[in-house]
C-alpha positions as CSV (number, residue, x, y, z in Angstrom):
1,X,64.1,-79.2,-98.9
2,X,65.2,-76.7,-96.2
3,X,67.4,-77.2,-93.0
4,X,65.1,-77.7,-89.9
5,X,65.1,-74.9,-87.4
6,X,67.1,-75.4,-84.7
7,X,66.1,-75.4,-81.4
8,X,67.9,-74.1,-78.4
9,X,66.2,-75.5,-75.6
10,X,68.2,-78.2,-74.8
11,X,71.5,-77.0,-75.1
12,X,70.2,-73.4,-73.0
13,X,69.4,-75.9,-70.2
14,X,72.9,-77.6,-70.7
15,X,74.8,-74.7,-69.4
16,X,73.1,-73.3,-67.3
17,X,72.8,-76.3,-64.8
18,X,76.6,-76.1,-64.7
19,X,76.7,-72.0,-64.2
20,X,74.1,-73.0,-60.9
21,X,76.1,-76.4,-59.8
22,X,79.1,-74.5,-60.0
23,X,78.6,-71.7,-57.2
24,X,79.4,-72.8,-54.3
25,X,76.9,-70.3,-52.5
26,X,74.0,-71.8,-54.5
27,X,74.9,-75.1,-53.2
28,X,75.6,-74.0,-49.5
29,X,71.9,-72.3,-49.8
30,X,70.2,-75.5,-51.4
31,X,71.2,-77.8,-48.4
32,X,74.5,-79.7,-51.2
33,X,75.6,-80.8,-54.1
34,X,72.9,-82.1,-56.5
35,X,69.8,-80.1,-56.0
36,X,69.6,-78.7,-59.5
37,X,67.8,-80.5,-61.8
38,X,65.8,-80.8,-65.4
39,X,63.8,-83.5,-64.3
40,X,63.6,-83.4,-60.6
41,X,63.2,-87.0,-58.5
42,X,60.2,-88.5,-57.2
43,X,60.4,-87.4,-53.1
44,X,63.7,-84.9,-54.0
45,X,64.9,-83.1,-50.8
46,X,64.2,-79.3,-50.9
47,X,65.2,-76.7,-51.6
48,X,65.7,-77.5,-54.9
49,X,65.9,-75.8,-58.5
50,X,64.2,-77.0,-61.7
51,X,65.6,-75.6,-64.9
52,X,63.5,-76.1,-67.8
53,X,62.2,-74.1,-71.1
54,X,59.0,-72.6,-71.0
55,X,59.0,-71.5,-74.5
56,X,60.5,-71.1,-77.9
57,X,59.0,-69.0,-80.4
58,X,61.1,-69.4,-83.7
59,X,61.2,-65.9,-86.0
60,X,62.3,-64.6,-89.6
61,X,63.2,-61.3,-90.2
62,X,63.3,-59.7,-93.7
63,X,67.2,-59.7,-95.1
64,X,67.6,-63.5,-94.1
65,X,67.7,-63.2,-90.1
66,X,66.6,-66.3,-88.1
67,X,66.5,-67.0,-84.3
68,X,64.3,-68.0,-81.6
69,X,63.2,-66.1,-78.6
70,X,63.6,-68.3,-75.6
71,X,61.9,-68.5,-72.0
72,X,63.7,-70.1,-69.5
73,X,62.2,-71.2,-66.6
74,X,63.7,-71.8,-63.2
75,X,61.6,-72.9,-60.0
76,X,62.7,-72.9,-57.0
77,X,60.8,-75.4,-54.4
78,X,61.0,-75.4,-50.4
79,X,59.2,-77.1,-47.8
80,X,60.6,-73.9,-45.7
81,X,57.8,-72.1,-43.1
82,X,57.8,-68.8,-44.9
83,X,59.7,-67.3,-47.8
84,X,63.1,-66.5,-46.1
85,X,64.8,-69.7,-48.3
86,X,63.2,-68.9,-51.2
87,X,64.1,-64.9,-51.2
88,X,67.7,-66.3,-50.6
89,X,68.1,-68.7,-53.5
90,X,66.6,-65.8,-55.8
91,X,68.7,-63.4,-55.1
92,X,71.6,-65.7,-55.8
93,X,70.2,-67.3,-58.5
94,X,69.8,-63.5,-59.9
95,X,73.3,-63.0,-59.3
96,X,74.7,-65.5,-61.4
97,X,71.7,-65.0,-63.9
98,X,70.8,-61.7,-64.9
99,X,73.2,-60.3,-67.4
100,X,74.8,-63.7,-67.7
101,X,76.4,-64.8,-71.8
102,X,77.1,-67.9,-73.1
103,X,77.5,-69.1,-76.2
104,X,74.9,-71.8,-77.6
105,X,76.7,-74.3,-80.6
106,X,74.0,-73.1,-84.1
107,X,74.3,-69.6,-82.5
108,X,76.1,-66.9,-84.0
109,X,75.8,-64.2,-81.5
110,X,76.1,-64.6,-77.4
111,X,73.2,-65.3,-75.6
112,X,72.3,-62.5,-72.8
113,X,69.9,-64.0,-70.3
114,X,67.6,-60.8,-69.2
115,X,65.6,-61.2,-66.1
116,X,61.8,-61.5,-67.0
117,X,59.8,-62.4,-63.5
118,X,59.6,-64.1,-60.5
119,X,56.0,-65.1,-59.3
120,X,55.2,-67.4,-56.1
121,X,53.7,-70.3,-56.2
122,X,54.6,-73.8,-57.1
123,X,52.1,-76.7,-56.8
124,X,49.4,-77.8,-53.3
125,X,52.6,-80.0,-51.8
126,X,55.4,-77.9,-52.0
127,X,56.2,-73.8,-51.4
128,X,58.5,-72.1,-54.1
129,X,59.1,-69.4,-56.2
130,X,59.1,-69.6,-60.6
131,X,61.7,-67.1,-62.1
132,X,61.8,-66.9,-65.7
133,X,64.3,-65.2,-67.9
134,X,64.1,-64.2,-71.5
135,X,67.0,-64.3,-74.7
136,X,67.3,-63.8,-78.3
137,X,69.0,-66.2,-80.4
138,X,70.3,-65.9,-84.0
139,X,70.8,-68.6,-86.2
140,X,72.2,-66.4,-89.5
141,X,74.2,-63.4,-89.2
142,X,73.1,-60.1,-88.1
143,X,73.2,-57.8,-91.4
């Protein structure tokens, strides 16, 4: 029986909450500490960030190669009059995003998170912005 795939969703979110919680810009923008979460509180103050995985689409190449392509997902809700808070938090958010490694534990090459979109929009109660990002994850060695 073969090894199960693994998947990197959980451990993508794992650090990148701390790469966010860790800039002290970020926080000064959000309001405090605290504002970024996976699963965001019933009646959470905003502005706040969700980080979450939108998708993971597992892939074999020939030669042995296996990895996942991975969309992460970031929203960023306000409760602002107009999209002054929510340009703000983006562009930081891009600065300490686009571009940025890390290594995943089951990877064997650095993941490089590249910028994919930002659309507006977030649900009928609260304003925001969704800004997703795209990487590429091996699980064997490159050949």
């Amino acid at each position: 029986m073969s090894k199960p795939a693994q998947s990197f969703m959980d451990p993508l979110v794992a650090a990148v909450v701390p790469r966010l919680t860790g800039d002290s810009a970020l926080t000064t923008l959000l309001g405090g500490s605290g504002r970024v979460y996976n699963r965001v509180p019933k009646n959470a103050a905003t502005p706040y960030i969700r980080v979450s995985v939108n998708t993971e689409r597992a892939w074999n190449w020939i030669g042995g190669q296996r990895g996942s392509t991975v969309v992460l997902q970031t929203q960023i809700a306000s409760r602002y009059a107009g999209e002054l808070e929510t340009s703000q938090v983006v562009s930081r958010l891009r600065a300490l995003l686009d571009g940025w490694r890390t290594t995943l534990t089951g990877a064997t090459h650095r993941s490089e998170l590249a910028f994919d979109q930002a659309l507006p929009g977030f649900d009928e109660d609260v304003d925001g912005v969704v800004v997703t990002y795209r990487t590429v994850l091996w699980t064997t060695a490159v050949v």
